[in-house]
Backbone as a ProteinNet text record, in pm:
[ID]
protein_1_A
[PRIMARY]
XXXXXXXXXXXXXXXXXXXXXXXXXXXXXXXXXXXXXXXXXXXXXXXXXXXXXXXXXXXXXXXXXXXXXXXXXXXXXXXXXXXXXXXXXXXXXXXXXXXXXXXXXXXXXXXXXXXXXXXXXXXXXXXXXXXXXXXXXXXXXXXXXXXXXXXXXXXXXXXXXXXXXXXXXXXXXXXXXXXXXXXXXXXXXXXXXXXXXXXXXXXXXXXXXXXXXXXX
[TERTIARY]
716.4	660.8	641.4	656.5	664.1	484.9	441.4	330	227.8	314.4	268.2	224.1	287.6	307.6	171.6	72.9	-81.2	-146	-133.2	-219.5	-191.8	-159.2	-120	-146.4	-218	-310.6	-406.7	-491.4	-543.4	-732.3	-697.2	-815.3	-869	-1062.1	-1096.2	-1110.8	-1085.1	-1079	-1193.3	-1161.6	-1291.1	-1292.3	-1130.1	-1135.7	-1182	-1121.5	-1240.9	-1355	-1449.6	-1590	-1615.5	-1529.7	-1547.5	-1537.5	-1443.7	-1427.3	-1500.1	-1588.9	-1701.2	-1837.6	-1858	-1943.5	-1944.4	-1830.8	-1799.6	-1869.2	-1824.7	-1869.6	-1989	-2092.9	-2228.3	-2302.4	-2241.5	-2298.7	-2251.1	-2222.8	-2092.2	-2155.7	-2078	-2079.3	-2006.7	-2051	-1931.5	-1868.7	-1715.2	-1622.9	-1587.3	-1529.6	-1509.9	-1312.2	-1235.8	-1157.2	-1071.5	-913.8	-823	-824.6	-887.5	-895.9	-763.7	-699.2	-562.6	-444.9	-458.3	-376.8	-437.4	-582.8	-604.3	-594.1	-561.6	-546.1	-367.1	-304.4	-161.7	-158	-202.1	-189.9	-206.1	-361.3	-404.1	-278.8	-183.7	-83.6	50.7	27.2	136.8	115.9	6.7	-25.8	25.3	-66.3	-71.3	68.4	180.6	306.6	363.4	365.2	418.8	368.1	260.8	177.6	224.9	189.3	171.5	303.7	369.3	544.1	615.2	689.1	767.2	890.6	918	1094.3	1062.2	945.2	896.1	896	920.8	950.6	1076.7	1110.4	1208.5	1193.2	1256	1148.1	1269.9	1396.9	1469.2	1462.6	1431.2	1380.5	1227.3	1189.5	1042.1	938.5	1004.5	915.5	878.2	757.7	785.8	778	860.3	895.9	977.3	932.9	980.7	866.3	790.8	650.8	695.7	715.3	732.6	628.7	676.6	561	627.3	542.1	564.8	590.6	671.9	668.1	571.1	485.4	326	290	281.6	206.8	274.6	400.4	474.3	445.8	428	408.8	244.8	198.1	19.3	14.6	76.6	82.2	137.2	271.3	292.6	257.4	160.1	71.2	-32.5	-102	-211.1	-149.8	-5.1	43.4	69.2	154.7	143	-6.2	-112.9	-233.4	-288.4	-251.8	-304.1	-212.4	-133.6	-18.1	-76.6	-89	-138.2	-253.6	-377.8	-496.3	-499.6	-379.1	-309.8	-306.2	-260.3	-200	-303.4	-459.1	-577.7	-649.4	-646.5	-720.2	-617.4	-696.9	-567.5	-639.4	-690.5	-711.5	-637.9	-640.3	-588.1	-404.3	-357.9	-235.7	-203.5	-306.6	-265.3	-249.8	-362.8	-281.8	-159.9	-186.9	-41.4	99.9	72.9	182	174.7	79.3	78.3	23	-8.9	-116.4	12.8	-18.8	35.4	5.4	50.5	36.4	84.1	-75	-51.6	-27.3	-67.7	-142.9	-242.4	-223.9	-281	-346.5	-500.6	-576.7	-664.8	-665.3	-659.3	-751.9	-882.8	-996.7	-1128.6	-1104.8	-1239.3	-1348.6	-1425.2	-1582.9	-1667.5	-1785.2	-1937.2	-2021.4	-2080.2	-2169.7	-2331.8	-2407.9	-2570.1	-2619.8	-2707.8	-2748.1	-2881.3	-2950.7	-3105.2	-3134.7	-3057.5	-3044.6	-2967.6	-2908.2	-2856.7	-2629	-2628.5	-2504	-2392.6	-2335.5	-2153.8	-2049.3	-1951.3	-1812.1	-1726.3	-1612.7	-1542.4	-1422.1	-1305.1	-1161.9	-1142.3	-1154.2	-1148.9	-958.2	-958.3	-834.4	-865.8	-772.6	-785.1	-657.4	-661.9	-541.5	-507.4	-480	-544.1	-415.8	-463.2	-405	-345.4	-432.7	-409.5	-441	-433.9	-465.5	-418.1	-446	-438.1	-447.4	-347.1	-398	-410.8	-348	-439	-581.1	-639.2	-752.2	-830	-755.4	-855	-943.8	-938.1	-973.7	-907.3	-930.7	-847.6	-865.2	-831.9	-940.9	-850.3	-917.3	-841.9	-832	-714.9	-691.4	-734.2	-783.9	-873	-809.2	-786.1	-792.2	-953.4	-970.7	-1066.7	-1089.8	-1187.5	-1211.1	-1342.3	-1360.9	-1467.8	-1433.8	-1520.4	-1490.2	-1529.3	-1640	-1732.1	-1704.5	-1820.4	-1815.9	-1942.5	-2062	-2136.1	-2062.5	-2018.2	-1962.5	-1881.6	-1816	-1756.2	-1830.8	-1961	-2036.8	-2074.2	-2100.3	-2195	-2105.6	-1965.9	-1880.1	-1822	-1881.5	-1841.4	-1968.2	-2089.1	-2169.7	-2162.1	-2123.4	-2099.1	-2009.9	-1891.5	-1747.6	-1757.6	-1879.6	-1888	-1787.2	-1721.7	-1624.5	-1699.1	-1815.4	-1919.3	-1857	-1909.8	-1828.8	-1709.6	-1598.1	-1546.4	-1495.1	-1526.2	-1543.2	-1623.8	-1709.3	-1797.9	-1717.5	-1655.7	-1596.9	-1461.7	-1375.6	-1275.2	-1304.8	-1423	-1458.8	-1467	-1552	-1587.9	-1469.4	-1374.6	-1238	-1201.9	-1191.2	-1090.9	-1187.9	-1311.3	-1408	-1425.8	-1396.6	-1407.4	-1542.1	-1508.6	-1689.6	-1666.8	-1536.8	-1518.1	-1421.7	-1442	-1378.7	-1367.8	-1272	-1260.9	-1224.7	-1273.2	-1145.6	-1121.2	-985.9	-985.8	-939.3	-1002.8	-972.7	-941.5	-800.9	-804.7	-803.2	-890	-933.5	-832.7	-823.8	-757	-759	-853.5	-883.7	-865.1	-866	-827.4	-739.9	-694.1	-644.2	-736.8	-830.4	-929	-922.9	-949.3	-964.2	-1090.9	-1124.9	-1279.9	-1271.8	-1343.6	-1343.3	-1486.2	-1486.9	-1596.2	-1563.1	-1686.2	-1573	-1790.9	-1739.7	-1848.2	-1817.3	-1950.4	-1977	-2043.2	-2036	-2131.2	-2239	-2330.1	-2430.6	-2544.2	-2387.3	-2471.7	-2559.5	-2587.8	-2618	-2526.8	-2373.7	-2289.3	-2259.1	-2223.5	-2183.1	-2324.8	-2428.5	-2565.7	-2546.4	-2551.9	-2549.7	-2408.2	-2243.7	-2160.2	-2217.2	-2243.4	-2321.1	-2342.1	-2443.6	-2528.3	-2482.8	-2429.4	-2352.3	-2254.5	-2201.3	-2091.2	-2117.6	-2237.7	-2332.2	-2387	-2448.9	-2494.2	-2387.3	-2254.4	-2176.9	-2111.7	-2044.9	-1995.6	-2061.5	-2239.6	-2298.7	-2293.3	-2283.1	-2247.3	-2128.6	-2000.7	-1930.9	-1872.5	-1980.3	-1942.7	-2016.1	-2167.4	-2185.4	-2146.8	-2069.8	-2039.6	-1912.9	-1834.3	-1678.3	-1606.9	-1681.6	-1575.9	-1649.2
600.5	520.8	377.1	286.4	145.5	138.8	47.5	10.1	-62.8	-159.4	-227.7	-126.1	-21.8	4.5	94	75.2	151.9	34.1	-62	-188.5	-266.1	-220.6	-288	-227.2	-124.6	-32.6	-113.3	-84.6	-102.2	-67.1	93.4	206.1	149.9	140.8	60.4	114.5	47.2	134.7	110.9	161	105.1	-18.4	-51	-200.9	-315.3	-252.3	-356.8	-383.6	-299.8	-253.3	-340	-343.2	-448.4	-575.2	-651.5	-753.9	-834.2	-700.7	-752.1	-793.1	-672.8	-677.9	-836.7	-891	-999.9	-1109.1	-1109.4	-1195.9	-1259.9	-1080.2	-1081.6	-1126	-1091.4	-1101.3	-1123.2	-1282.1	-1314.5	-1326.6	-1262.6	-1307.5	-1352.2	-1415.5	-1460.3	-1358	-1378.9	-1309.5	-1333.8	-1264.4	-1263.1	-1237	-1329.2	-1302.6	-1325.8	-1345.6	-1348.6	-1258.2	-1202.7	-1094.3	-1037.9	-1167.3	-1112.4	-1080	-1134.1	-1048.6	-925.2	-839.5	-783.3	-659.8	-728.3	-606	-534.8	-679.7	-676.3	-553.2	-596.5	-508.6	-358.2	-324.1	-186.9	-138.3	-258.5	-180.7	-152	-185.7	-149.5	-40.2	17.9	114.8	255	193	368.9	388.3	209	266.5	338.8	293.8	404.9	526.4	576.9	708.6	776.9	705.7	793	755.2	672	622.9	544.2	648.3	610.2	508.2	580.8	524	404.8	334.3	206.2	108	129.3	63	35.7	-56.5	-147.5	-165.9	-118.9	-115.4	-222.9	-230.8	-369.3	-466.3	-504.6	-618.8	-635.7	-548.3	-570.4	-565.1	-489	-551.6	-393.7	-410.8	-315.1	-383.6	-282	-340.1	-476.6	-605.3	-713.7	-775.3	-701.3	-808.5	-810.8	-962.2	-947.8	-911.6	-918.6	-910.9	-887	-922.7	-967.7	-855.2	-851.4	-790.6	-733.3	-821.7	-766.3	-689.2	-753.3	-595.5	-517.7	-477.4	-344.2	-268.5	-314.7	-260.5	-259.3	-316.5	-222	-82	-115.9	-13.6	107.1	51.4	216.6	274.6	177.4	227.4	356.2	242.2	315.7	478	458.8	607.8	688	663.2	708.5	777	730.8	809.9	894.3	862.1	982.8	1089.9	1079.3	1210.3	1222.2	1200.4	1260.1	1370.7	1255.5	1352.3	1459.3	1477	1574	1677.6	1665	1776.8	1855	1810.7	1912.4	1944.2	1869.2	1889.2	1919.6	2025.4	2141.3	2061.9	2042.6	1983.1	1833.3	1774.7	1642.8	1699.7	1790.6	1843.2	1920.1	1962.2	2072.8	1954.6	1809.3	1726	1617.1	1600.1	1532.4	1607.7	1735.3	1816.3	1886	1880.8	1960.2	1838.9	1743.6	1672.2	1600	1553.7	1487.8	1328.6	1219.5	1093.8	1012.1	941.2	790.4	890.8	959.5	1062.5	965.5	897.4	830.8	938.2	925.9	967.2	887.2	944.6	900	956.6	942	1004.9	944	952.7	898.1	962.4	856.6	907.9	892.5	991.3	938.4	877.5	813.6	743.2	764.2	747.5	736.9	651.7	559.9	487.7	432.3	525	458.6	494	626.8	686.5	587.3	477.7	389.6	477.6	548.6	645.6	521.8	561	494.5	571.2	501.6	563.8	476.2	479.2	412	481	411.3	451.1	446.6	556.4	525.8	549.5	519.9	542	541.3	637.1	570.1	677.2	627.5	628.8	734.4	842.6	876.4	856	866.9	836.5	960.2	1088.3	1234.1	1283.3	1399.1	1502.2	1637.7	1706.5	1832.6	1918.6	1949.7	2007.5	2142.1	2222.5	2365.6	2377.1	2266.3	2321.4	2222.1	2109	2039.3	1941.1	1808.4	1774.1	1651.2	1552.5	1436.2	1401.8	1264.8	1204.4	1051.8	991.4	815.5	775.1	698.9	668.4	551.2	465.9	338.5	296.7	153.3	102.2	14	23.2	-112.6	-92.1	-235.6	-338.2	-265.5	-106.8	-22.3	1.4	-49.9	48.2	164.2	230.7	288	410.6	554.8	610.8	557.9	522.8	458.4	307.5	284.7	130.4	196.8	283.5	316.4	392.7	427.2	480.9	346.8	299.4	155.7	47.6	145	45.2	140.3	216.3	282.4	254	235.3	169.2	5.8	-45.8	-225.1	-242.2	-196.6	-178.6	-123	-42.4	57.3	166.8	201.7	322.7	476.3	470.6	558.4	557.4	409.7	434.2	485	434.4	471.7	614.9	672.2	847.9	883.5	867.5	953.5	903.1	789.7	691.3	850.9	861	935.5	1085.3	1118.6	1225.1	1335.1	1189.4	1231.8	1202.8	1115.9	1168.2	1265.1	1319	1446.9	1542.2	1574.2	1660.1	1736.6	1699.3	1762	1755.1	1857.7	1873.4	1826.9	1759	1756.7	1638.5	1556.3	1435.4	1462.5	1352.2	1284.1	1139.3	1075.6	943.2	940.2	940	924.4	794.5	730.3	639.3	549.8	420	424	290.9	289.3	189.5	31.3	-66	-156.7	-243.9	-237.6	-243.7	-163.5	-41.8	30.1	146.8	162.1	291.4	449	414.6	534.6	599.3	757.3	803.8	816.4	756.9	820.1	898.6	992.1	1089.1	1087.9	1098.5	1126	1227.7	1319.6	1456	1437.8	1469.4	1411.9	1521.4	1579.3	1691.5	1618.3	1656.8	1624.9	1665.1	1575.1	1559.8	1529	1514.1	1458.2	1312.4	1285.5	1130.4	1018.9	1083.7	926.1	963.3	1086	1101.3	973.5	1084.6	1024.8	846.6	800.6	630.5	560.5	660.1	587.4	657.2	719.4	748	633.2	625.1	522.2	359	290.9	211.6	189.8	299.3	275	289.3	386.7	398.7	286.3	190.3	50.6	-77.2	-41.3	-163.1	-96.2	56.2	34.7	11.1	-5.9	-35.1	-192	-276.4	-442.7	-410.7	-351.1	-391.2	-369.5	-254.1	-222.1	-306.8	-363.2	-488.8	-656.5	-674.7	-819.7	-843.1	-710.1	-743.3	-698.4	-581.6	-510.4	-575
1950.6	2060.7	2016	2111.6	2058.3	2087.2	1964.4	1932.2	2045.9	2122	2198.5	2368.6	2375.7	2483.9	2476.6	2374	2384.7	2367	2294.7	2281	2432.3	2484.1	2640.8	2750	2728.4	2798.2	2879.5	2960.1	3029	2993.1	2991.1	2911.4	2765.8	2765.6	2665.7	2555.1	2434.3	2332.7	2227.2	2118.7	2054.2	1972.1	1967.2	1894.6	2038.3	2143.8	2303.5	2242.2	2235.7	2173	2066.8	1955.5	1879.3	1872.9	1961	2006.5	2118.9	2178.7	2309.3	2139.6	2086.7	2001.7	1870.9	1879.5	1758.7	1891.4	2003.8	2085.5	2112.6	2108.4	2117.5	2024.3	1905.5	1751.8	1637.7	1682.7	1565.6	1427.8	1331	1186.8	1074.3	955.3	935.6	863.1	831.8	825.4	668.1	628.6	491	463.2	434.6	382.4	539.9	491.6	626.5	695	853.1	878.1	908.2	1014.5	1067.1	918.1	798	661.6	641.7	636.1	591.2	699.8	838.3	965.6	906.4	929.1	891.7	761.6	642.5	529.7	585.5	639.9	677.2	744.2	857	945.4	857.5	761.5	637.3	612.8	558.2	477.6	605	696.6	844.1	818.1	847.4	894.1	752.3	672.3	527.2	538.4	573.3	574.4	709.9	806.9	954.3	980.8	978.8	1094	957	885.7	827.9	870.5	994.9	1048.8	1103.1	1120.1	1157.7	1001.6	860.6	764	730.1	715.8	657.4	479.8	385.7	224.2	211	265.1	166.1	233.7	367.4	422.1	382.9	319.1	325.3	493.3	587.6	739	769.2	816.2	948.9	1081.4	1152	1309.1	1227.8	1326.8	1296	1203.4	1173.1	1093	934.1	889.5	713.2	634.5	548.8	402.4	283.5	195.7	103.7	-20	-140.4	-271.5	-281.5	-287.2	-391	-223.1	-149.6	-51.9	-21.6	-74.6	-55.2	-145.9	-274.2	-383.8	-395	-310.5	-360.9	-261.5	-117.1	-66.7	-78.9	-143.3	-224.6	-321.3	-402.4	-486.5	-470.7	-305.3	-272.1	-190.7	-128.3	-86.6	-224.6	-337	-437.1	-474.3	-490.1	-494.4	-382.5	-245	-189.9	-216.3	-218.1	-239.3	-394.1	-504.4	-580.6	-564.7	-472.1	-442.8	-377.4	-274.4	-197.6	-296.8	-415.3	-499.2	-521.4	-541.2	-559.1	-459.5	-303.7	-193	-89.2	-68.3	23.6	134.1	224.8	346.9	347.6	273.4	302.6	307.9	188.6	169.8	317.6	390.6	488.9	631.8	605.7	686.9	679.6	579.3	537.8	628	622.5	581.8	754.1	863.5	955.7	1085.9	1070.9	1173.4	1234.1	1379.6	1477	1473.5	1419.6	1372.7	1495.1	1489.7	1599.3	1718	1775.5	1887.1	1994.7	2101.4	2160.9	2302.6	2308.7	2375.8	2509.7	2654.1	2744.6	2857.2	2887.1	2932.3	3001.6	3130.7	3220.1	3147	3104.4	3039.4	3107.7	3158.6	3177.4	3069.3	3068.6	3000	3114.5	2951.8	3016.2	2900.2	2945.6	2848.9	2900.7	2859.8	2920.2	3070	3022	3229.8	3294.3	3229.3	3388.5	3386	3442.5	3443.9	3483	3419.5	3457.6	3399.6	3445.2	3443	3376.7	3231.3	3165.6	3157.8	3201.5	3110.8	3009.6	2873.2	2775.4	2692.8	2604.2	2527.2	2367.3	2275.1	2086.6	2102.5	1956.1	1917.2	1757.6	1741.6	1612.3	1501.8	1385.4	1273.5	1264.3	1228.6	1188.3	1363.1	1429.7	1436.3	1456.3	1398.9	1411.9	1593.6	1609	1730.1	1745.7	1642.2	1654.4	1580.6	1544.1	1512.3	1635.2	1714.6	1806.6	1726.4	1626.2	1606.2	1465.1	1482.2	1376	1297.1	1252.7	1120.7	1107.3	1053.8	1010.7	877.2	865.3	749.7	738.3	621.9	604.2	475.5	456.6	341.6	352.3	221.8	200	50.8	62.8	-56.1	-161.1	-128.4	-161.9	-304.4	-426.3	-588.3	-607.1	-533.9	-542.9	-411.4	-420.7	-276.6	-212.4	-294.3	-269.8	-136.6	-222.2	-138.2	-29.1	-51	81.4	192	140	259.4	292	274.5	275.8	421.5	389.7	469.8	562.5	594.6	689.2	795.7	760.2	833.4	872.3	797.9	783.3	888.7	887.4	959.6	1114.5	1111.7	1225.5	1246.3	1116.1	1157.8	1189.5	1177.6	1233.1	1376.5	1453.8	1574	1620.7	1524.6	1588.3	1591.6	1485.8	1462.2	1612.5	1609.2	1742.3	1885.5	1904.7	1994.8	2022.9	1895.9	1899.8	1915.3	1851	1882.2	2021.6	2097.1	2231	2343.4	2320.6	2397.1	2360.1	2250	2215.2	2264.8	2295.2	2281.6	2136	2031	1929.2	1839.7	1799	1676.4	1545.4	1516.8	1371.4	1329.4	1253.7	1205.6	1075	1020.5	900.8	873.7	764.3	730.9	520.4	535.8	381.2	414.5	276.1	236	172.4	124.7	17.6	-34.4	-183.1	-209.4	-258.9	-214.1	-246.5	-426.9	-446.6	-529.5	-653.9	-659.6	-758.2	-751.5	-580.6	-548.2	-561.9	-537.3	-574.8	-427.1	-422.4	-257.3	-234.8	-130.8	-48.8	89.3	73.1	189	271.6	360.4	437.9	593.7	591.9	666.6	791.9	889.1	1034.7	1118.8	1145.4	1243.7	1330.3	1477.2	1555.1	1576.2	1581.5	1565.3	1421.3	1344.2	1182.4	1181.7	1075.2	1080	1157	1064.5	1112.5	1242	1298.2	1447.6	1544.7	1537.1	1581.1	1579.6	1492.4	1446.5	1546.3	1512.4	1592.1	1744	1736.6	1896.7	1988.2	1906.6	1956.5	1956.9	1856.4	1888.3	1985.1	1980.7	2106.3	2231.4	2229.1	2373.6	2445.3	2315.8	2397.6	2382.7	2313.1	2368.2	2472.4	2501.4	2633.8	2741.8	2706.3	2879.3	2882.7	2789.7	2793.5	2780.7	2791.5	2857.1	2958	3027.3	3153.8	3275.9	3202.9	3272.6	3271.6	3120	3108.7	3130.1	3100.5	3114.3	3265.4	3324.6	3435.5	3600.7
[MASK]
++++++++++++++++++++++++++++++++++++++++++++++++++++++++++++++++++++++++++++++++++++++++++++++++++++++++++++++++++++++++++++++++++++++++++++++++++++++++++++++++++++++++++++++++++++++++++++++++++++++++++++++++++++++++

């Protein structure tokens, strides 16, 4: 499926959410964001959409890049497929999940009792559909699992776990993730109604009611 033809959707997603949210509450930013989006879309397409890489032009799709970020990214695929070799769940999705799976679902919302109605959409990295439930793949700048919990709150990928959750109706998430910095894997595995479900809950609960009153 061509890339654009879900980013051109209509139905809000949870990067909307983030972009109403940078609006509301800008901060500053650390580092080139649009290189470090670009890089992450390196990594999915080597992992999740192979036939979308180009390795002797160096591109995917039509987007360039460079030596050194082909070669950290296959670094960092080189190590999950290693970690694959001792963790049968990551091995059983590697090896069985439905990649870049785009999801499409009128939501109710309640937020302080005031009820509405949202078109939602996401998009998943992994999911599994005989067990009914996905997970995302992440790079970041984490040394630590410490630091990578740390940035799963910072980032709001809390949100967007519970965000993806509740289109799919599912009870069960994941995101591995892998570190830029040293190639290390971090995992984090979300039931509903845990802490991080609860937390992206709630975040996403009170930006979709600002943006069902500031944007629609």
């Amino acid at each position: 499926m061509n890339p654009d033809n879900y980013y051109n959707r209509n139905e809000i997603s949870n990067s909307d959410l983030t972009e109403l949210k940078n609006l509301l509450y800008p901060r500053l930013q650390f580092g080139d964001k649009e290189k470090i989006f670009a890089f992450g879309s390196l990594v999915d397409a080597i992992i999740t959409e192979p036939a979308r890489v180009n390795y002797f032009q160096l591109k995917v799709d039509d987007v360039q890049y460079t030596e050194d970020d082909f070669a950290l990214a296959r670094e960092m695929h080189k190590s999950l497929l290693m970690e694959a070799r001792k963790d049968q769940f990551l091995a059983y999705v590697l090896e069985n999940s439905d990649t870049q799976k785009f999801m499409v679902k009128e939501r109710d919302f309640d937020y302080c009792d005031f009820k509405f109605t949202l078109p939602t959409r996401c998009k998943w990295d992994w999911f599994l559909s005989a067990a009914g439930f996905g997970g995302d793949l992440k790079t970041t700048f984490a040394r630590s699992q410490q630091e990578f919990d740390e940035a799963v709150d910072f980032f709001d990928w809390d949100r967007s776990r519970a965000w993806y959750m509740d289109i799919a109706g599912s009870d069960k998430d994941f995101i591995y993730a892998i570190s830029k910095k040293n190639c290390k894997i971090f995992k984090k595995f979300i039931e509903r109604g845990d802490q991080v479900y609860r937390r992206g809950f709630d975040k996403y609960n009170e930006l979709a009611f600002k943006y069902y009153l500031f944007v629609l």
